[in-house]
C-alpha positions in Angstrom: 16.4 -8.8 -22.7 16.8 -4.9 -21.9 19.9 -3.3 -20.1 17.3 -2.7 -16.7 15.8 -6.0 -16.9 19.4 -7.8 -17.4 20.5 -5.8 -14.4 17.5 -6.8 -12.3 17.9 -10.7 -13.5 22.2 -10.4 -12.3 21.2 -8.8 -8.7 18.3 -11.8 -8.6 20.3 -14.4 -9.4 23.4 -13.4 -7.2 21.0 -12.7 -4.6 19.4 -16.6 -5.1 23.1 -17.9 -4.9 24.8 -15.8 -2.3 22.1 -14.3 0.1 20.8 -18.1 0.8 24.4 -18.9 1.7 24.5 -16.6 4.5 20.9 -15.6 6.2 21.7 -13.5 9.1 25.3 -15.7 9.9 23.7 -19.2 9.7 24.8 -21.7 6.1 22.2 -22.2 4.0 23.8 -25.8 4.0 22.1 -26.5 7.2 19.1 -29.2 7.6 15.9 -27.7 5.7 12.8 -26.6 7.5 9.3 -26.3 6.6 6.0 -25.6 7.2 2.5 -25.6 5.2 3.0 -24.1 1.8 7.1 -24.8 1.3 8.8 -27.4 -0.1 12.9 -27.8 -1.1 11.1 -26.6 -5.4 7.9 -23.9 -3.8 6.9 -21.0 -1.7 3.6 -21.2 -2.2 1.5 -17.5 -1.1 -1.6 -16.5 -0.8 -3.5 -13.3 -1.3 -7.2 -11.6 -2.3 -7.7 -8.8 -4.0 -11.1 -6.8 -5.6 -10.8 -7.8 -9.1 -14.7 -7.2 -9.1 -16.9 -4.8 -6.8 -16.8 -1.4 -6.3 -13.2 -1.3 -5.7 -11.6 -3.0 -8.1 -9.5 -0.7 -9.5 -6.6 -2.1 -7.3 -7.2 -5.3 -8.7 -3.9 -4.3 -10.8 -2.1 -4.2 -7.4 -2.6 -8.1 -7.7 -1.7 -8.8 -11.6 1.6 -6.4 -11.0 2.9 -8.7 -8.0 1.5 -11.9 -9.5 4.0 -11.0 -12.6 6.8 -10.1 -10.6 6.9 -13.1 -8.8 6.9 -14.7 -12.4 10.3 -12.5 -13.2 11.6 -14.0 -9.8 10.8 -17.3 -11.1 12.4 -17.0 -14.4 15.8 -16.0 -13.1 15.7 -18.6 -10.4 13.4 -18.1 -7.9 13.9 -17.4 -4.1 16.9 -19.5 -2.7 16.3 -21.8 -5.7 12.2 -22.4 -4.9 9.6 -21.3 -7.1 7.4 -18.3 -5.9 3.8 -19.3 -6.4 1.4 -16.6 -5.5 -2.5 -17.9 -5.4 -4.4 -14.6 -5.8 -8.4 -14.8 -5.1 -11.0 -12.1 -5.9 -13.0 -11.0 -2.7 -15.1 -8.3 -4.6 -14.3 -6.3 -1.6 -16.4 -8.3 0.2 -15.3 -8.9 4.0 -17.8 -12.6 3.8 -15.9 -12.9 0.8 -12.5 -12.4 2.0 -13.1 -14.4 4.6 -14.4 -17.3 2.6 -11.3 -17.0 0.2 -8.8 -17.0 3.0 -10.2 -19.9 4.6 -9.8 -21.8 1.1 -6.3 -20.1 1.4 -4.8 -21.5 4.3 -7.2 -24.8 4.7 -7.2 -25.8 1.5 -4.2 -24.4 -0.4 -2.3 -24.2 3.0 -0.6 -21.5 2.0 2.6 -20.4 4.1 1.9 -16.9 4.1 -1.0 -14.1 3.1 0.6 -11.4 1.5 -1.0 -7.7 1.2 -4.6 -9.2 1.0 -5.9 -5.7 -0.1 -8.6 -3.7 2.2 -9.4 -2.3 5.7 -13.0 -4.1 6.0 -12.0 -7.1 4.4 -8.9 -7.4 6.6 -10.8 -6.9 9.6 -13.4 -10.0 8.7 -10.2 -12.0 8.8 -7.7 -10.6 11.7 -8.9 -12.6 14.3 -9.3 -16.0 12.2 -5.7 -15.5 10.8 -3.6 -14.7 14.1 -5.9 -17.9 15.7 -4.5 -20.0 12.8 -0.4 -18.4 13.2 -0.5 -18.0 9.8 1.8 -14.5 8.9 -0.4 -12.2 7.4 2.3 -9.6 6.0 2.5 -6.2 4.4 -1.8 -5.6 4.0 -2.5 -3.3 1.5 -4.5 -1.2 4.0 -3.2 1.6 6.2 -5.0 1.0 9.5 -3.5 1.7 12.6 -4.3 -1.5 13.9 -1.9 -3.8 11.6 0.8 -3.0 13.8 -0.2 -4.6 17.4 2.5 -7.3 17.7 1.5 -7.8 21.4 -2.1 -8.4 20.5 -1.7 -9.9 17.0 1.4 -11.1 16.4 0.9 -12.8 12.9 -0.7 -9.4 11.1 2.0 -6.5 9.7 1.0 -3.7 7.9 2.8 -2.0 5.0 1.1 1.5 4.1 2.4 4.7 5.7 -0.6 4.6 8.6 -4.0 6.5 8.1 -3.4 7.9 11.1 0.1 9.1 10.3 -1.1 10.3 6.9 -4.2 12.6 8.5 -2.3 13.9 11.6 0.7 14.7 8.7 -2.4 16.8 7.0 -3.2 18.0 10.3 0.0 19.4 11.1 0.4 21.2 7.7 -2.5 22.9 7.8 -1.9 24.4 11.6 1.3 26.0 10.4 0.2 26.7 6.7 -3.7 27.4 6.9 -4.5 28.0 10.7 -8.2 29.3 9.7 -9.5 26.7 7.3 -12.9 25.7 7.4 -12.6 22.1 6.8 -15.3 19.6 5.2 -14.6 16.1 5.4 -15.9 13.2 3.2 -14.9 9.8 4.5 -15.6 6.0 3.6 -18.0 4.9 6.6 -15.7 2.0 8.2 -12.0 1.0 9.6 -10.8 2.9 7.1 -12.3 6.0 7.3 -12.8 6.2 10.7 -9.1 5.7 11.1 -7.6 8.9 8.6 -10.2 11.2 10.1 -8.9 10.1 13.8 -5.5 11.1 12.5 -6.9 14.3 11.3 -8.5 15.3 14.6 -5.7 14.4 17.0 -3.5 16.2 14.0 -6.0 19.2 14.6 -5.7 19.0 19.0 -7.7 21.2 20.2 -8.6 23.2 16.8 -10.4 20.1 15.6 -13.7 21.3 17.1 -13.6 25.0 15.5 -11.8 24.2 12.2 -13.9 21.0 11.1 -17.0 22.5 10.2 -18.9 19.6 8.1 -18.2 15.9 8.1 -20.1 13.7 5.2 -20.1 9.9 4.9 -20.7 7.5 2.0 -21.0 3.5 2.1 -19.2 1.6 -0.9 -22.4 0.2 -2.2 -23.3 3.8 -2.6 -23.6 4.5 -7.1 -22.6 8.2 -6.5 -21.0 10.9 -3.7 -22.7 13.9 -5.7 -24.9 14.1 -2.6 -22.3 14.6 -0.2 -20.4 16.6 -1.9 -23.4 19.4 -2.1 -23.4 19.1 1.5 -19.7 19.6 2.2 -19.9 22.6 -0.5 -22.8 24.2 1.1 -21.3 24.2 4.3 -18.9 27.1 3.1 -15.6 25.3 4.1 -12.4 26.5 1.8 -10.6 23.0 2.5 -11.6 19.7 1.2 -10.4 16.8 3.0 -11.3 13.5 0.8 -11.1 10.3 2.2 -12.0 8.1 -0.1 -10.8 5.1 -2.6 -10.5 5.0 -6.4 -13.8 5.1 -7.9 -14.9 7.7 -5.2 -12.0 10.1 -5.1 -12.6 10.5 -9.3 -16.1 11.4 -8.6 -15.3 13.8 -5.7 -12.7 15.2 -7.9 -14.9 15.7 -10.4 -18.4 16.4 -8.6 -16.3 19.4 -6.6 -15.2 21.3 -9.8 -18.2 20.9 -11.6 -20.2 21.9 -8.9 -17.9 24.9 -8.4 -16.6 24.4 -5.8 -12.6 25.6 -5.6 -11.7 24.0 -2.1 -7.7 23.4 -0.9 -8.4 19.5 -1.7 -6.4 17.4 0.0 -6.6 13.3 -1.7 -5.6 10.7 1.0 -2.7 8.7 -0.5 -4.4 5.3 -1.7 -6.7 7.7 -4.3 -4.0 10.1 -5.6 -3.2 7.5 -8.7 -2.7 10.1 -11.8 -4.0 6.6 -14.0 -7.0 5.4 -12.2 -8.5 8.4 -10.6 -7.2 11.5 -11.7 -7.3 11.0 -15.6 -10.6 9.4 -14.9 -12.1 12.1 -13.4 -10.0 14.9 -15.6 -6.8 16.2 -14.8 -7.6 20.0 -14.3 -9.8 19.6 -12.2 -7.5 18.0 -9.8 -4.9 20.9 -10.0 -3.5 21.9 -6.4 -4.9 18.7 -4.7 -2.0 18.0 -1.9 -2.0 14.2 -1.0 1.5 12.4 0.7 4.0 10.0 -0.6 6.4 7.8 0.3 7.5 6.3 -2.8 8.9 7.6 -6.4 6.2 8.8 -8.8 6.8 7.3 -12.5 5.1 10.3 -14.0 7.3 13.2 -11.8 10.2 13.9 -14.8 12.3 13.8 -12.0 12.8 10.5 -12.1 12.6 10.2 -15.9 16.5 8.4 -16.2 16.4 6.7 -12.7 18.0 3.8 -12.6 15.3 1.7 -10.1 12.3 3.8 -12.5 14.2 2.3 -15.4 14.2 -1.1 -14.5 10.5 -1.2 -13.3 9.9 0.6 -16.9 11.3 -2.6 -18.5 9.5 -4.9 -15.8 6.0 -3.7 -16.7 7.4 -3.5 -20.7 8.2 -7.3 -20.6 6.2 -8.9 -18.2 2.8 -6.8 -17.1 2.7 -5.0 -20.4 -1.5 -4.9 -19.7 -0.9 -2.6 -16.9 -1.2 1.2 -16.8 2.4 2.7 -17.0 0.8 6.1 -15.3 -1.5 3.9 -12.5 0.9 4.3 -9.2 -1.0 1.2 -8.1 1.8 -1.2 -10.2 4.9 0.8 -8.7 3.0 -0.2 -5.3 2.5 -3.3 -5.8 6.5 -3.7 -7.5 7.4 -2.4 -3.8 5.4 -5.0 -1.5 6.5 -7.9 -3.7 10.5 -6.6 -3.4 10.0 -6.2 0.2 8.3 -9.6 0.6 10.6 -11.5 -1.8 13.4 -9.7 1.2 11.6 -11.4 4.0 12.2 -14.9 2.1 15.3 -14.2 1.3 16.2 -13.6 5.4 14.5 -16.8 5.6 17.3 -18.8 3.5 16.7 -22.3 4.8 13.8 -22.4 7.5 10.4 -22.0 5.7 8.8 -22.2 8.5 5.8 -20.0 9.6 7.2 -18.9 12.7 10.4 -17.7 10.8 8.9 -15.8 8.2 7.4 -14.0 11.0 10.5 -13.6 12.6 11.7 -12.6 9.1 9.2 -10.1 8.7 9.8 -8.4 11.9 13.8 -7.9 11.1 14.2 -5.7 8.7 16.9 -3.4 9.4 17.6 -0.5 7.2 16.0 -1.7 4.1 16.5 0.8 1.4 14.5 0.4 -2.1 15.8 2.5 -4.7 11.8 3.5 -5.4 11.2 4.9 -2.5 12.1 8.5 -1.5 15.6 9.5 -0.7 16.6 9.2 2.3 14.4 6.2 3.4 14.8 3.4 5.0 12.1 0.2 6.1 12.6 -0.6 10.2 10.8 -3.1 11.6 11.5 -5.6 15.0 9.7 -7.7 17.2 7.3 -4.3 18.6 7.4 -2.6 15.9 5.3 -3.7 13.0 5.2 -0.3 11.1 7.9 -0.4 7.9 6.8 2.7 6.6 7.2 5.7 9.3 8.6 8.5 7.0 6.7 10.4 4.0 6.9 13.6 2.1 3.8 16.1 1.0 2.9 17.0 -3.0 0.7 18.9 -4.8 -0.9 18.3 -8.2 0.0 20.2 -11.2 -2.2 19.1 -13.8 -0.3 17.0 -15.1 2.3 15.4 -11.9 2.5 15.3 -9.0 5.4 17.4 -7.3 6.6 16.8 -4.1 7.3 20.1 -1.6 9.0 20.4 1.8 11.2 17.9 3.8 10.5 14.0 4.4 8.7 13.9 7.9 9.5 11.0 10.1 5.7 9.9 11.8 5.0 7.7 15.0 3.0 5.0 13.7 1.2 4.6 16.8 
């Protein structure tokens, strides 16, 4: 076994024998308690993700948590029980979803979902999930809505929110570019909708003036070329792209072939070096600006970091399939440590209710992959972990990250 992984394995095992004695002041040593999907030898999860449809290029998100719950397992487990994480394909299909999750917690009785993957597939299963009290943690999505404790007090987000992302856009551009002439292209749903809301309240008042073309596409749609001949002929200088994976290659592409030398600004979940911008060809992606609120494996920066290290020798040993350069795996690294936390807190009550509870204490959680300086919050009305992120722009061949880390409101 490598240095890293060793280290991760000590800090695993210590964590397995020592955090579970003490869980926020009570003995592990106390009576056990349980609830669907949890026994005194399994934790048993549940999640679906687009290994199929037009999105399935974060079907690696899956794979890369499904192994690291395998590494948790080999050194141990989570207070001595065995992670066991059933991950369905939904196609990115919200009848699909829904179907799957049902299996989920009927049939499987899962304890938990964890970062089921997708704004419209989420949505088909929001209500169904906070009617049934099953937690329904850290969704791969960004949408504002994941973080309405009073209204749905089972479902918690884990994405910097769309909103926060567009109004952080927003606010950049009034100080750095005050007379752009914006096009925007923009998934037609939840998600969509929810970036571009972020954009506009970003914007205030200078929304109506500075927005001069809005485009739309559906995800059953082959090809954007159309809409990006629109945006182009509408004489903006600033490209706002609001799209995922397979869509964000072929705006990156269809916008420099068609030349067309925008300011392009890539929403966060299509800014993957791996799946979207070698796909679509590096320098033509030059100068894009997207945020972040994790470490970049391919910035040199963090070439000897310790954390980059040890994730290095994760993927080496035990997801050795996945894309080194796709950011999707260091994403999907991060909402496994953060939900192997929350069971961890839980020590000896796997109960529903207290993996909610769980969930919604996090105080000061600091991952060594995300940015310096942060730290995941969360309590009882607030069900946002990630409230801070930083801008960067593309060089051709990183991404490099520029000015300070900017704390967001969420809501």
């Amino acid at each position: 076994m490598t240095a890293p992984l060793l280290r991760i394995a000590r800090r695993t095992a210590l964590a397995a024998m020592l955090g579970s004695a003490f869980v926020g002041g009570a003995v592990f040593a106390q009576a056990a308690k349980y609830g669907p999907g949890a026994s005194a030898t399994e934790i048993k999860l549940g999640q679906t993700m687009p290994y199929s449809g037009p999105a399935s290029a974060y079907g690696t998100i899956g794979k890369v948590e499904q192994a690291y719950f395998k590494m948790i397992n080999d050194n141990g487990g989570i207070n001595g029980r065995k992670v066991n994480l059933i991950s369905l394909d939904d196609g990115y299909s919200p009848p699909r979803a829904v179907e799957q999750v049902r299996r989920l917690v009927e049939q499987d009785e899962v304890l938990a979902l964890f970062q089921t993957l997708g704004t419209p597939s989420n949505s088909a299963i929001h209500k169904y999930v906070n009617a049934k009290k099953v937690p329904h943690l850290l969704l791969a999505t960004g949408a504002t809505k994941w973080g309405d404790p009073q209204n749905n007090p089972w479902t918690m987000g884990f994405n910097l929110s769309y909103q926060s992302e567009g109004q952080i856009y927003a606010k950049w551009l009034l100080k750095n570019k005050p007379d752009a002439k914006i096009a925007v292209l923009y998934q037609n749903d939840d998600y969509g909708k929810d970036v571009l809301k972020g954009v506009k309240d970003g914007l205030g008042a200078a929304a109506a003036k500075m927005i001069v073309k809005e485009a739309t596409y559906e995800v059953s749609d082959p090809t954007i070329d159309s809409q990006i001949l629109t945006l182009q002929g509408s004489g903006a200088d600033t490209f706002i792209d609001i799209t995922t994976p397979k869509f964000g290659a072929q705006a990156v592409r269809k916008a420099f072939d068609s030349g067309w030398k925008p300011l392009h600004i890539l929403n966060n979940v299509s800014a993957s070096i791996g799946s979207v911008l070698i796909p679509a060809g590096v320098e033509k992606a030059v100068g894009a600006i997207t945020v972040a609120y994790y470490k970049d494996q391919n910035d040199p920066q963090w070439k000897d970091d310790p954390a980059m290290l040890e994730w290095r020798a994760f993927m080496g040993r035990y997801y050795r399939e996945g894309d080194p350069k796709d950011q999707s795996n260091l994403y999907g690294y991060l909402a496994a440590q953060i939900m192997t936390q929350i069971l961890k807190q839980c020590g000896n009550d796997l109960t529903r209710e207290n993996v909610m509870k769980q969930a919604a204490n996090l105080k000061n959680f600091k991952l060594p992959l995300l940015l310096p300086g942060m730290a995941l919050n969360t309590s009882p009305t607030d069900f946002f972990p990630v409230e801070q992120a930083q801008l960067e722009k593309f060089t051709g061949t990183q991404w490099q990250l520029f000015g300070e880390l900017i704390s967001t409101d969420a809501r």
